[in-house]
C-alpha positions in Angstrom: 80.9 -17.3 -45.4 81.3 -14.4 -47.8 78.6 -11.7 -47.8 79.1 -9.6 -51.1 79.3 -6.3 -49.1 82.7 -7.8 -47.5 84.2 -7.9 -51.1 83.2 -4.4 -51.9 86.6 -2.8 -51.5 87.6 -5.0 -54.5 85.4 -3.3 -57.0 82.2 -1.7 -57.8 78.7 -3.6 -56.5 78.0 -4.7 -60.1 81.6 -6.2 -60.5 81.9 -7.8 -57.2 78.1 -9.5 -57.9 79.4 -10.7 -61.4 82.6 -12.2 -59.8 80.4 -13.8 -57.0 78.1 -15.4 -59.5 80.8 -16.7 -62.1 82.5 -17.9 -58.8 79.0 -19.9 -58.3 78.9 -21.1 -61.7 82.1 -22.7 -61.4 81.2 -24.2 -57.9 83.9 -22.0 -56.5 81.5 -20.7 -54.1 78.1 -22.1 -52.9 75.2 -19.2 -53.1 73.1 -19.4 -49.7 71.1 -16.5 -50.2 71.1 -13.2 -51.9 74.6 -12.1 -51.5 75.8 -14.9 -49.2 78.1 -17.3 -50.5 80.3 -19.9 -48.7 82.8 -22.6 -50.2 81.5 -25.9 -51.0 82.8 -29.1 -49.7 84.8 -31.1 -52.3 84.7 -34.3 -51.7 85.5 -37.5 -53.5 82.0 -38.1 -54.8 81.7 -34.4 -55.9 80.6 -31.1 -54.2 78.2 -30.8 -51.3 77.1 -27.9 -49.3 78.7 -27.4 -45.8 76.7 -28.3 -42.6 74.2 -26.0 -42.0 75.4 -25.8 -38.6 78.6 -24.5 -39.4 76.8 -22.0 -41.7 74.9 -21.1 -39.1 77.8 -20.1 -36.7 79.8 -18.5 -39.8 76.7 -16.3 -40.2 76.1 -15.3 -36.7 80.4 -14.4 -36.4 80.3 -12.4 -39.6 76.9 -10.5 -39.5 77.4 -10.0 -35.3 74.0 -11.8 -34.5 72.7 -14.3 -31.8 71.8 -17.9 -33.4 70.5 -20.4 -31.5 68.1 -23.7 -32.6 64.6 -23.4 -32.1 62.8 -24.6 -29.7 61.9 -28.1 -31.3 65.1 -28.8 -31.4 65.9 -28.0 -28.2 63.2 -29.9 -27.0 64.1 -32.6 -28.6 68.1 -32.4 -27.5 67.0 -31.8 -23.7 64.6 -35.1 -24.3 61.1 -33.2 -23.6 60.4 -34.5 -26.8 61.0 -38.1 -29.0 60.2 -35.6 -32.2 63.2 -34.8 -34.1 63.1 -32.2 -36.3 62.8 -32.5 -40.0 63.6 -29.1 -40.9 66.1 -27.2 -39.4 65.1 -23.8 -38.3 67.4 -21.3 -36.5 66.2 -18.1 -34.4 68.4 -15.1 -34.6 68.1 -11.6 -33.4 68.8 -10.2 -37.1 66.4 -10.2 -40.0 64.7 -13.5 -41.2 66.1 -15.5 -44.1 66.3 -18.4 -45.7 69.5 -20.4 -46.2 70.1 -23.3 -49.6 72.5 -25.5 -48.2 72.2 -27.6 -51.7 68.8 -29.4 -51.2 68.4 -28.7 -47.9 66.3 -25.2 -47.0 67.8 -23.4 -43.6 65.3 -21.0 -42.3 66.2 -18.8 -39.4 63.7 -16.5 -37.4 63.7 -13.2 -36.0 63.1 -14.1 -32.3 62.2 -11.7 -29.1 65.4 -11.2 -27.1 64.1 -13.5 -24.2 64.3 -16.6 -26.5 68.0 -15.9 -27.0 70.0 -15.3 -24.0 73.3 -15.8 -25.4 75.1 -15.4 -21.7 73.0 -18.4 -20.4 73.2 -20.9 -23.3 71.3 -24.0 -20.9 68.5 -21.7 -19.4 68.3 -20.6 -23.0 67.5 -23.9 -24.2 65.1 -24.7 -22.0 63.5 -21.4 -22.8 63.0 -22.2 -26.2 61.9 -26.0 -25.7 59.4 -24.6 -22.8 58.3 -21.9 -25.9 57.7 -24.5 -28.2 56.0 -26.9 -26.2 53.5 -24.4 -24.7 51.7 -23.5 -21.8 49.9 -26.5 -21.4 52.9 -29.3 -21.5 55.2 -26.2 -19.7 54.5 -27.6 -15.9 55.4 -31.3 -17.0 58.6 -30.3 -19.1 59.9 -28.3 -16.2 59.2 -31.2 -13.6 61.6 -33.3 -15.4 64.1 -30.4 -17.0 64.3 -30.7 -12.7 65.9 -33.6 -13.0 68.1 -33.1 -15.6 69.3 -29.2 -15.4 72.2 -28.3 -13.2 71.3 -25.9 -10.0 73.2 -23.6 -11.7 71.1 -23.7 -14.8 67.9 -24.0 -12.6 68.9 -20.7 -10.9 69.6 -19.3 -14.0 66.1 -20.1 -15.2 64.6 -18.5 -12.2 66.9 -15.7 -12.6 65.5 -14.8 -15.9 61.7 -15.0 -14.9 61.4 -11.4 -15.2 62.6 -11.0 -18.7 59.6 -14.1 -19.8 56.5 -14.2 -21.0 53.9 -14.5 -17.9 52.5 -18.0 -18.5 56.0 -18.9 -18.7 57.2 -17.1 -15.2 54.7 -18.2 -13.7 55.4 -21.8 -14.8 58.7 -21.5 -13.5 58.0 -20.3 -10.4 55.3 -22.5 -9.1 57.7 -25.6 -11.0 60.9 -24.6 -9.2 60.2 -22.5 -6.4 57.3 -23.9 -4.1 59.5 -27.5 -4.4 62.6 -26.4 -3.0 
């Protein structure tokens, strides 16, 4: 990924813009969003934008912020859920944005901190799928996110309960802790 403020010890902010564009034109570079650009993939059957996943990560490394799939896809990926996604949003703890990855729109979130938790990637997950799916579905989920989380990960959820929403907290506590 190349942000044009990384290329501003090459010239002036007019003449690195122009470069970045021309670059564009010539499907040297790929334009993502105002002053992100990132190399196509050339490919026998012509250019095509990189996955958006690997977007994602380049963005998160160069611009120092937490990524992390929302809570649909989460969900989905933990198997809370048979719905799969059909348009791939990101939460981040810097500004929002959208992403054109070629046809394909990328849009990533600010999120609270709490939906994040970088350090505890699994309890993290099932954070965000527990966010998505609600307070209503939140009792069911965790019943079978029983089954399928490691203790550790389980501990880790009840670890966190302080940092949660109530409903949430609460949901984990009476899901996790009066069983055992």
């Amino acid at each position: 990924m190349i942000g044009a403020k990384d290329a501003l010890h090459l010239g002036s902010r007019a003449a690195v813009d122009q470069a970045l564009k021309r670059l564009s034109e010539r499907n040297e570079l790929m334009r993502l969003a105002h002053g992100f650009y990132v190399l196509p993939v050339k490919t026998r059957f012509g250019v095509r934008a990189p996955q958006a996943e690997k977007v994602v990560q380049a963005l998160a490394a160069t611009r120092a912020e937490t990524i992390v799939p929302h809570g649909a896809a989460a969900a989905n990926a933990l198997g809370l859920t048979t719905q799969v996604p059909t348009k791939l949003v990101y939460l981040t703890s810097g500004p929002d944005r959208e992403l054109k990855l070629g046809a394909q729109t990328v849009e990533v979130k600010h999120a609270p901190e709490w939906m994040l938790f970088p350090t505890k990637p699994a309890a993290g997950q099932a954070i965000r799928a527990l966010e998505w799916l609600g307070k209503r579905q939140a009792n069911d989920a965790l019943r079978a996110l029983k089954q399928k989380l490691s203790a550790e990960t389980l501990q880790d959820l009840i670890a966190v309960r302080p940092a949660l929403p109530a409903w949430m907290s609460k949901s984990i506590s009476q899901s996790l802790l009066s069983y055992g």
